[in-house]
C-alpha positions as CSV (number, residue, x, y, z in Angstrom):
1,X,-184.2,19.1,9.5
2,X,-185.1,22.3,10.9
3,X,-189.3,23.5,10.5
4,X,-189.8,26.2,8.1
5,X,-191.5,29.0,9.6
6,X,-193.5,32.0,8.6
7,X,-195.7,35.0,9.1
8,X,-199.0,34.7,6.8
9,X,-200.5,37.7,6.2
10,X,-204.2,37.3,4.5
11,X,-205.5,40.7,5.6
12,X,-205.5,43.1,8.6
13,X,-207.5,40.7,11.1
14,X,-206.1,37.4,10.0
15,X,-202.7,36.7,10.2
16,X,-201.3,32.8,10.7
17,X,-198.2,31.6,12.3
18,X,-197.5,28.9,10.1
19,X,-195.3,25.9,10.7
20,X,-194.3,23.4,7.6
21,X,-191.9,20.6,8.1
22,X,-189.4,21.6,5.6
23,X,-189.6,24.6,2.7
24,X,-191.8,23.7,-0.6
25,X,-189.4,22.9,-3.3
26,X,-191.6,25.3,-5.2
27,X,-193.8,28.5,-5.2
28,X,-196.7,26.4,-6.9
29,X,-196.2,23.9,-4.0
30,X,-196.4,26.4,-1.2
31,X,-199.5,27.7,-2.9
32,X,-201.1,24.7,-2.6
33,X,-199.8,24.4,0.8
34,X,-201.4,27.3,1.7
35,X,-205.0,26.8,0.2
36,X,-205.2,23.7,1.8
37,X,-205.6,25.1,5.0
38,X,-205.8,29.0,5.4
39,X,-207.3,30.2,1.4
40,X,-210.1,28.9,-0.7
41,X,-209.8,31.5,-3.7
42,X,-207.1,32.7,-5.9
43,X,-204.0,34.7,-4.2
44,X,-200.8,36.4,-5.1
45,X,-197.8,35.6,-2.8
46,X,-195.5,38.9,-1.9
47,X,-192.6,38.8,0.4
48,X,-190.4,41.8,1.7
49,X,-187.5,41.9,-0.1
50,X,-184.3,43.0,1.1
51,X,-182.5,43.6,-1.9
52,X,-185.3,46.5,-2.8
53,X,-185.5,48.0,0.8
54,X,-187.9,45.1,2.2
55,X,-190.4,46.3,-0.4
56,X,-192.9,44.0,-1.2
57,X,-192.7,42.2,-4.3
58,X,-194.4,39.0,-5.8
59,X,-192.8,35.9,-4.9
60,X,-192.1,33.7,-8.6
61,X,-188.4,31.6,-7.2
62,X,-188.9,30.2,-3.6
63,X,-185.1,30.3,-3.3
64,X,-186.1,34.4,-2.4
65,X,-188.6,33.2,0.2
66,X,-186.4,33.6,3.6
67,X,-189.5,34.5,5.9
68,X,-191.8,36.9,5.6
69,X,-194.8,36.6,3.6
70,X,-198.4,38.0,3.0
71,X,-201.0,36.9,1.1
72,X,-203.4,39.0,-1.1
73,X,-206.4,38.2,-2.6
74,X,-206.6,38.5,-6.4
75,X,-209.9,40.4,-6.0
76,X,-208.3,43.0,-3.5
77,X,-204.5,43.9,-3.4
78,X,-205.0,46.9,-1.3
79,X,-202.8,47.6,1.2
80,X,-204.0,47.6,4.6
């Protein structure tokens, strides 16, 4: 089984390699993934997407998750 790996994007100044041992079977799953160990507050996932010129849009199937991510904050979704 190969490691499922991807760029995590919280904001400008903190961005995380991170390394999971296999892809979540489900958004909801990688969410809580992800606030275990890099975000304590409520977040939107976006990924580029390729089939809208790698712009970003929110991620709701992880089945679209290939590898790129970033993270936003619920209380700031300004782009940086």
């Amino acid at each position: 089984m190969t490691d499922f790996i991807f760029c995590l994007i919280v904001s400008e100044s903190e961005i995380h390699k991170v390394k999971l041992p296999a892809k979540p079977e489900s958004v909801d799953r990688l969410k809580t993934v992800l606030r275990e160990k890099y975000v304590n507050s409520d977040f939107v996932l976006l990924h580029e997407d390729k089939d809208v010129g790698n712009e970003l849009v929110t991620l709701s199937d992880i089945g679209e998750f290939l590898q790129d991510l970033s993270l936003y904050s619920d209380d700031d979704r300004q782009m940086f």
